[in-house]
N, CA, C and O atoms as a GROMACS GRO file, in nm:
protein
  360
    1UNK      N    1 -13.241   5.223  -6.462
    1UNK     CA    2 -13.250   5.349  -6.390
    1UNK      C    3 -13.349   5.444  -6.457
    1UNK      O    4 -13.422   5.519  -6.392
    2UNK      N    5 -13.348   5.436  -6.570
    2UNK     CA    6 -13.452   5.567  -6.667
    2UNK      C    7 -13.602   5.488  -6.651
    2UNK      O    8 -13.699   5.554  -6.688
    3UNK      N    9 -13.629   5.350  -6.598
    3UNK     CA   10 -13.720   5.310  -6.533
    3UNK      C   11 -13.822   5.362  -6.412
    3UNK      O   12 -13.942   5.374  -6.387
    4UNK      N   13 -13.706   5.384  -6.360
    4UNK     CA   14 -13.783   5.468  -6.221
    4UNK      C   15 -13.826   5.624  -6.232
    4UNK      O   16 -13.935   5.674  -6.203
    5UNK      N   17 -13.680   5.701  -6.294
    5UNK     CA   18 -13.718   5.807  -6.370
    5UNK      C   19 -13.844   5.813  -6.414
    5UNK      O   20 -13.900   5.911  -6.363
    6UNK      N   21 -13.939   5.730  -6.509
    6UNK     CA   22 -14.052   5.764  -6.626
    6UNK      C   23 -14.117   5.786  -6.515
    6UNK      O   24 -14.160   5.896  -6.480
    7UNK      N   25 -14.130   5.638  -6.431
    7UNK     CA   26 -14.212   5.648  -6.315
    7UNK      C   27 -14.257   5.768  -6.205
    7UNK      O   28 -14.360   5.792  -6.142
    8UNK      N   29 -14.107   5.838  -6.220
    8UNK     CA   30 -14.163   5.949  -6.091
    8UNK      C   31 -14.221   6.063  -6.203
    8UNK      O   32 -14.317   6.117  -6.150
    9UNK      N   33 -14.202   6.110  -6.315
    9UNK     CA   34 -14.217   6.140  -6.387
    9UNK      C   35 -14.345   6.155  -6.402
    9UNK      O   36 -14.412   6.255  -6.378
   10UNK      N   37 -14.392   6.009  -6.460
   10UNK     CA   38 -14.534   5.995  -6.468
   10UNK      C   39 -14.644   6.064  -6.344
   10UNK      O   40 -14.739   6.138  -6.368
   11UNK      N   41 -14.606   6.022  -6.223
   11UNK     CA   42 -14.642   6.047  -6.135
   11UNK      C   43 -14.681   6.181  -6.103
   11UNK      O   44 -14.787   6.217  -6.054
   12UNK      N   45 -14.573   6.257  -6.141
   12UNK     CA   46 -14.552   6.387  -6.158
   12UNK      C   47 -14.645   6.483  -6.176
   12UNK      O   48 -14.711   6.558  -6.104
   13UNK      N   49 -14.625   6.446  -6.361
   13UNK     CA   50 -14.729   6.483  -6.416
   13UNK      C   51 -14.883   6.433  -6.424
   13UNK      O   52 -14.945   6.527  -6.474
   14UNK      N   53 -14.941   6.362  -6.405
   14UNK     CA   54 -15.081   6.260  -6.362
   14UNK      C   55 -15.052   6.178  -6.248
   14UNK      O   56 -15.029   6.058  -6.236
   15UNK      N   57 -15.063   6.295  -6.152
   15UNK     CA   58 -15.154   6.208  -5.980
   15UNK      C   59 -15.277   6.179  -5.970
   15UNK      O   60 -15.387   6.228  -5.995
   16UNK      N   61 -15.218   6.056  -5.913
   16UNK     CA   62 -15.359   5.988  -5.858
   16UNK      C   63 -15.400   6.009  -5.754
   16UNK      O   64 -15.316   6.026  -5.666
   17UNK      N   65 -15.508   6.016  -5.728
   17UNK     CA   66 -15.540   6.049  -5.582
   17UNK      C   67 -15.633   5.924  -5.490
   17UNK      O   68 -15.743   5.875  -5.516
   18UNK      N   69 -15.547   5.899  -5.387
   18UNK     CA   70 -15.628   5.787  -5.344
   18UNK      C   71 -15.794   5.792  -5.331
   18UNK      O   72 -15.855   5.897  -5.312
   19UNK      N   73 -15.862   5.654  -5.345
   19UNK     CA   74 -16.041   5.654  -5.332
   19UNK      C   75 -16.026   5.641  -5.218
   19UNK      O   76 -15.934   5.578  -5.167
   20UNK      N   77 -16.154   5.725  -5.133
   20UNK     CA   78 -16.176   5.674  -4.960
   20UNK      C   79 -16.350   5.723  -4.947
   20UNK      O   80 -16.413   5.774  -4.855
   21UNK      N   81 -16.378   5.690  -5.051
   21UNK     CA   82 -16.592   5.702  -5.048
   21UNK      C   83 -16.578   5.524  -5.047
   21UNK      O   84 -16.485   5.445  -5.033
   22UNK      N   85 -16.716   5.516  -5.070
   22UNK     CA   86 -16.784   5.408  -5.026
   22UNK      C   87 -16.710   5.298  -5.139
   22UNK      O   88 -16.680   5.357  -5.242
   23UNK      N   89 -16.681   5.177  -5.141
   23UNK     CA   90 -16.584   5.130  -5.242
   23UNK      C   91 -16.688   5.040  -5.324
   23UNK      O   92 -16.743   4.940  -5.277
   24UNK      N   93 -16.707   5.089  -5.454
   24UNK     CA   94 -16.793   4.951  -5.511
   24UNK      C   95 -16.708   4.954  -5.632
   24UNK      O   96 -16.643   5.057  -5.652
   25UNK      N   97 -16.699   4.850  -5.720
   25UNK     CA   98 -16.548   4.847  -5.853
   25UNK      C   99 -16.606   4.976  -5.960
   25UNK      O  100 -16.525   5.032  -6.034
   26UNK      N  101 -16.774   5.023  -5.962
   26UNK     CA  102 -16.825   5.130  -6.063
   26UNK      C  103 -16.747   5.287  -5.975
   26UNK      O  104 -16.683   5.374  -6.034
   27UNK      N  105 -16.775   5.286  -5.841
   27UNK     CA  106 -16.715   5.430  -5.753
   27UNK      C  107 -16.590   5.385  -5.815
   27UNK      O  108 -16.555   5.450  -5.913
   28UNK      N  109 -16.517   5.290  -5.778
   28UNK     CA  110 -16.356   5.289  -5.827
   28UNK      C  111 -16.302   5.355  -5.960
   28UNK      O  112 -16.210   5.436  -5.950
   29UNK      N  113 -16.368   5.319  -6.111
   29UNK     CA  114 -16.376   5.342  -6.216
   29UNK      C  115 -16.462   5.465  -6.261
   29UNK      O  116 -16.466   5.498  -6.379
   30UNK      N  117 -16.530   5.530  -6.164
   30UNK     CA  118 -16.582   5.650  -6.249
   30UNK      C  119 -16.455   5.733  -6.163
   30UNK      O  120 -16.379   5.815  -6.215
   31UNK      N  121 -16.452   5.692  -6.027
   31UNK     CA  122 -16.318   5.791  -5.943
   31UNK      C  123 -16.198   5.818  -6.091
   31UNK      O  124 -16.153   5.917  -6.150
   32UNK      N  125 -16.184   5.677  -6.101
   32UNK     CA  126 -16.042   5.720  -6.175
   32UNK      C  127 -16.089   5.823  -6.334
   32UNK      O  128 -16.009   5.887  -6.402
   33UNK      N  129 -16.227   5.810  -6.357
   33UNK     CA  130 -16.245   5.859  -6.479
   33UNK      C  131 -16.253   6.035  -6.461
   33UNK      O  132 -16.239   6.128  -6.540
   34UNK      N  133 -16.278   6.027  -6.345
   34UNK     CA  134 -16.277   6.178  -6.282
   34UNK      C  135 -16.147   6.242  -6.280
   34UNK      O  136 -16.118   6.353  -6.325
   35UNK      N  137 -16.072   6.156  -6.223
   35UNK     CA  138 -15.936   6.205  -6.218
   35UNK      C  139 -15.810   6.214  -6.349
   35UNK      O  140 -15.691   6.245  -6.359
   36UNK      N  141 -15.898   6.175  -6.418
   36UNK     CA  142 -15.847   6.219  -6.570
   36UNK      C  143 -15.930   6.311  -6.608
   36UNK      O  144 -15.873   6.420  -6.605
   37UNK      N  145 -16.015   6.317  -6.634
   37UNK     CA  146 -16.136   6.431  -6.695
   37UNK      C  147 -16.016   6.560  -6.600
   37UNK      O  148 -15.950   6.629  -6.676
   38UNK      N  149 -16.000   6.580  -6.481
   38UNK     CA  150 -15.956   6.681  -6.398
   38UNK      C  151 -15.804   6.707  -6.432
   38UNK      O  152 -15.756   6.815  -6.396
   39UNK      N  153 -15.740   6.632  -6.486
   39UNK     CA  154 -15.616   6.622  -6.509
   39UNK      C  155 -15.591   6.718  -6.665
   39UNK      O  156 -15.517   6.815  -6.685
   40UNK      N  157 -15.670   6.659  -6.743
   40UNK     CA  158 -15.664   6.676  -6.873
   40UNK      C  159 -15.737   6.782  -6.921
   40UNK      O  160 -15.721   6.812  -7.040
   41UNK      N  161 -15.843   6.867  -6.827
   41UNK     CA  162 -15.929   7.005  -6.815
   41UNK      C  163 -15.775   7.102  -6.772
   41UNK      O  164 -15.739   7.192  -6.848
   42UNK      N  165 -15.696   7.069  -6.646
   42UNK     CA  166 -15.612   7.105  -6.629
   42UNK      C  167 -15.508   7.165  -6.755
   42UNK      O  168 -15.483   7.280  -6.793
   43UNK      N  169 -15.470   7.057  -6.790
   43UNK     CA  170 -15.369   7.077  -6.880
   43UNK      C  171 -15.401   7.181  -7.021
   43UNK      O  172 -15.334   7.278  -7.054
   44UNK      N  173 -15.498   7.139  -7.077
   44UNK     CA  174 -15.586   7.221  -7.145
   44UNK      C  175 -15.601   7.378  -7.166
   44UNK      O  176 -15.576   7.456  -7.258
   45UNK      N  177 -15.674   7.394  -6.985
   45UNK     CA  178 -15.625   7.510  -6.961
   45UNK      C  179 -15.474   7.567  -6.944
   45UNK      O  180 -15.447   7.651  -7.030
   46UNK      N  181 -15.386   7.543  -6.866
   46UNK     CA  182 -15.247   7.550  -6.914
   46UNK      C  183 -15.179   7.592  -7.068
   46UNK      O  184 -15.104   7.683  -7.104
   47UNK      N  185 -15.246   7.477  -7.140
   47UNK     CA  186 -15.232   7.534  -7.292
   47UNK      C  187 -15.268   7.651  -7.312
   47UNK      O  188 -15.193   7.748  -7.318
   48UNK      N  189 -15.426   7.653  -7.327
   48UNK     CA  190 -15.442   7.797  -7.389
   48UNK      C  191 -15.435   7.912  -7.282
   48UNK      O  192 -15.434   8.015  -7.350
   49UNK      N  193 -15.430   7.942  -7.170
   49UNK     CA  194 -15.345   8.023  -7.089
   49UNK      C  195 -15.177   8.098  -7.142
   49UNK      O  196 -15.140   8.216  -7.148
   50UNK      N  197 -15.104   7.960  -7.176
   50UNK     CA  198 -14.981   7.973  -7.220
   50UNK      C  199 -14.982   8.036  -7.363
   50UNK      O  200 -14.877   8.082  -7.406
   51UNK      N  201 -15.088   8.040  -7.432
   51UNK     CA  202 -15.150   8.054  -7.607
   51UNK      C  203 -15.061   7.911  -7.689
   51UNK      O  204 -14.999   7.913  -7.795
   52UNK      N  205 -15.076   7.839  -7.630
   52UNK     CA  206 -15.066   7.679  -7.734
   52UNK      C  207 -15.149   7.698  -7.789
   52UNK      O  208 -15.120   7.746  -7.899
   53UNK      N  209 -15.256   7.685  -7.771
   53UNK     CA  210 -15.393   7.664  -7.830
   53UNK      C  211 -15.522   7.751  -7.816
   53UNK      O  212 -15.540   7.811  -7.710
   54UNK      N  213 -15.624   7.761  -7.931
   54UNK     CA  214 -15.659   7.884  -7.934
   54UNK      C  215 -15.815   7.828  -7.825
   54UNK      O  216 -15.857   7.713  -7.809
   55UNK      N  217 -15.881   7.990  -7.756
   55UNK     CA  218 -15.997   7.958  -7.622
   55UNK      C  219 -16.097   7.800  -7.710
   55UNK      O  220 -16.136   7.698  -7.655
   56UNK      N  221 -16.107   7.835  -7.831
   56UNK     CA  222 -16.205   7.787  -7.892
   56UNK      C  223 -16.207   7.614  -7.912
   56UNK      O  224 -16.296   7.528  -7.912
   57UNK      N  225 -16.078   7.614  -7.926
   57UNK     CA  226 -15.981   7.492  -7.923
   57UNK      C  227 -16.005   7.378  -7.792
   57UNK      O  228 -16.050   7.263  -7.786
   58UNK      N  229 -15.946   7.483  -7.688
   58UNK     CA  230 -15.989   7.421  -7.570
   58UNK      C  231 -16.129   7.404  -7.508
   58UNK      O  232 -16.156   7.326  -7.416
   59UNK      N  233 -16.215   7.489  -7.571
   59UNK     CA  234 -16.333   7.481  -7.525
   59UNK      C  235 -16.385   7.351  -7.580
   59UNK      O  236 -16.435   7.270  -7.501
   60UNK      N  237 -16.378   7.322  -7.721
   60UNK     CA  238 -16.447   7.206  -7.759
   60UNK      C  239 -16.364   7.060  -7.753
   60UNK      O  240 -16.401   6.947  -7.786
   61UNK      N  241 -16.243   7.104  -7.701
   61UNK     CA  242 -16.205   6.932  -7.638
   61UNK      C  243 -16.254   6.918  -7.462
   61UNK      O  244 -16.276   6.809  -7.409
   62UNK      N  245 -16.266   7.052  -7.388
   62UNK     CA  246 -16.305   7.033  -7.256
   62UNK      C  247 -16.472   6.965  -7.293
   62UNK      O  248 -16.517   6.871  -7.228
   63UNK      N  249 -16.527   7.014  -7.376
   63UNK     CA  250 -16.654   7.008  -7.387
   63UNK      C  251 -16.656   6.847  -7.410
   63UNK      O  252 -16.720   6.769  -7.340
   64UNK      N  253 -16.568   6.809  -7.526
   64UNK     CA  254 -16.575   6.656  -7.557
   64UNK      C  255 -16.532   6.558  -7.467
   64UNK      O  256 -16.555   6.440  -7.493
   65UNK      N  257 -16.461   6.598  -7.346
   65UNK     CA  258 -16.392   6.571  -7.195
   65UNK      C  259 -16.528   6.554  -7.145
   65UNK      O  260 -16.582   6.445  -7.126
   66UNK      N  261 -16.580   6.669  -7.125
   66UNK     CA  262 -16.710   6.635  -7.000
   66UNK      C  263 -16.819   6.543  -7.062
   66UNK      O  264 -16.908   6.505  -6.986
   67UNK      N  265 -16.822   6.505  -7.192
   67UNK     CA  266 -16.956   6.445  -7.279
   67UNK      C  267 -16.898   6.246  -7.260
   67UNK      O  268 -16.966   6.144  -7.246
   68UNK      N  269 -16.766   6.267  -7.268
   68UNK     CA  270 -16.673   6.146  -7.209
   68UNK      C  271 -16.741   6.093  -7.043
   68UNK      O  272 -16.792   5.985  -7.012
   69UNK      N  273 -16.720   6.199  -6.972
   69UNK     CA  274 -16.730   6.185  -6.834
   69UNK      C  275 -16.869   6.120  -6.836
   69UNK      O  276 -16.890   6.003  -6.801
   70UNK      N  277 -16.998   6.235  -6.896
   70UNK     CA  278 -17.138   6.226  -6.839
   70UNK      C  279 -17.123   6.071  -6.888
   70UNK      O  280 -17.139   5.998  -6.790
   71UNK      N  281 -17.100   6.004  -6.997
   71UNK     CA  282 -17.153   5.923  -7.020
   71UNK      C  283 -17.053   5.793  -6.942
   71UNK      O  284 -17.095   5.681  -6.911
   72UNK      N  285 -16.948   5.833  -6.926
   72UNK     CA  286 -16.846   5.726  -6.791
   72UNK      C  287 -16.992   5.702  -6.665
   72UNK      O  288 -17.026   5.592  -6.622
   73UNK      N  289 -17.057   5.837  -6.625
   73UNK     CA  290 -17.143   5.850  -6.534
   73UNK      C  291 -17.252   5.748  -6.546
   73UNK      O  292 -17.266   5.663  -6.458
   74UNK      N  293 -17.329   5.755  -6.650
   74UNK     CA  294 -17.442   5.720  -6.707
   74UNK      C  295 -17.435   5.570  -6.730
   74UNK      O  296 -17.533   5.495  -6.721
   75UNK      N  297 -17.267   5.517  -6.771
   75UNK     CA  298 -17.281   5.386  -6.781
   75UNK      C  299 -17.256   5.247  -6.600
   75UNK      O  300 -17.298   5.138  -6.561
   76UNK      N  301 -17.155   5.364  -6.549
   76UNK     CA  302 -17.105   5.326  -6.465
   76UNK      C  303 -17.211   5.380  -6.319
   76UNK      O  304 -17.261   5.298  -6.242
   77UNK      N  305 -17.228   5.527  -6.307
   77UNK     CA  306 -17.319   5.484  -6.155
   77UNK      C  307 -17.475   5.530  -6.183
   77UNK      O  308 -17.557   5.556  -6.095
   78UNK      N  309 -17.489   5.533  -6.269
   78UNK     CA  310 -17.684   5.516  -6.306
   78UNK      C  311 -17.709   5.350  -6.343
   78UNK      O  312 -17.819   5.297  -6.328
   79UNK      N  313 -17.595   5.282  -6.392
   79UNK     CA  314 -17.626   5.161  -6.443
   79UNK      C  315 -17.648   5.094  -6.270
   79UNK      O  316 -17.744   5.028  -6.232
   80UNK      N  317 -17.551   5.127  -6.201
   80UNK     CA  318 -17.542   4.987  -6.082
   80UNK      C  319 -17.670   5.091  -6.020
   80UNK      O  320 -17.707   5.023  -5.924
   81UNK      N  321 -17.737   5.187  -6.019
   81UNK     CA  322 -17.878   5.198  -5.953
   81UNK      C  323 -17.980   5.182  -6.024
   81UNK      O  324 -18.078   5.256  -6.006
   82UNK      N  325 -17.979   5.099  -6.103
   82UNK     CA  326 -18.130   5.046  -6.190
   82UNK      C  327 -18.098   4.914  -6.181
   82UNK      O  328 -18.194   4.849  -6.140
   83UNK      N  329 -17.980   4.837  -6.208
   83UNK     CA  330 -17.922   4.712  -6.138
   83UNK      C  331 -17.859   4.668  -6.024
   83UNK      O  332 -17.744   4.625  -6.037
   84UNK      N  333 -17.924   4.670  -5.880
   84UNK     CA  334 -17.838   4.675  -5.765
   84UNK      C  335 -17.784   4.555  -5.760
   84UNK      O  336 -17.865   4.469  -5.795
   85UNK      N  337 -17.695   4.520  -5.733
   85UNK     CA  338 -17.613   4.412  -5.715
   85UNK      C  339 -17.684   4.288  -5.654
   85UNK      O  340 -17.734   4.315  -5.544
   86UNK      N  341 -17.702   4.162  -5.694
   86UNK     CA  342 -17.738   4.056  -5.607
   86UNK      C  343 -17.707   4.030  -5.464
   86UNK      O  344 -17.592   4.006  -5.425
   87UNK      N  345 -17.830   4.036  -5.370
   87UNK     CA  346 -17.709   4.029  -5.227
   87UNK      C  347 -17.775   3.915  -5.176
   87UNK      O  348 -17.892   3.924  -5.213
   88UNK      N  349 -17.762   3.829  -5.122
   88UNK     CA  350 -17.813   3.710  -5.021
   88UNK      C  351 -17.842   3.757  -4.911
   88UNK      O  352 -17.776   3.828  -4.836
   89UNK      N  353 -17.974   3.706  -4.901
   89UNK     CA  354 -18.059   3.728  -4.822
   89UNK      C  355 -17.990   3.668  -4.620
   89UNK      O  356 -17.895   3.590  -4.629
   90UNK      N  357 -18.020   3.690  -4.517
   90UNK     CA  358 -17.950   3.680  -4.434
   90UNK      C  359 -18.086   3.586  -4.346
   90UNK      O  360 -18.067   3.543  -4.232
   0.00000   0.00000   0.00000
């Protein structure tokens, strides 16, 4: 039973939000990398709003959040447009 609990739980706190752009497995994986980067900017703010943590605090883990992201970006959808996928010819 405390199974399902974590689960809604989890859920709770980190939603996912369904993908519905164009589906390639790099859109899939930067989507989800987005949706943490957004989750965890969230929370962040929350903290130091609440004074958990001091502006300065949060500024340089959001900062280390988005330097995460650019480069999620850089590996994942700049890579598949300098390498387009093999397609057979028709």
């Amino acid at each position: 039973m405390a199974d399902n609990t974590d689960k809604s739980k989890e859920g709770f706190l980190y939603p996912i939000g369904r993908y519905r752009g164009e589906f390639t497995p790099e859109h899939l994986a930067f989507n989800a990398n987005l949706q943490e980067f957004a989750q965890r900017v969230s929370l962040l703010c929350g903290l130091e709003t609440g004074g958990k943590i001091p502006p300065g605090e949060a500024y340089k883990e959001i900062k280390n959040l988005w330097q995460q992201l650019r480069e999620s970006k850089k590996s994942l959808l700049d890579q598949a447009k300098i390498d387009p996928p093999d397609v057979p010819e028709e």
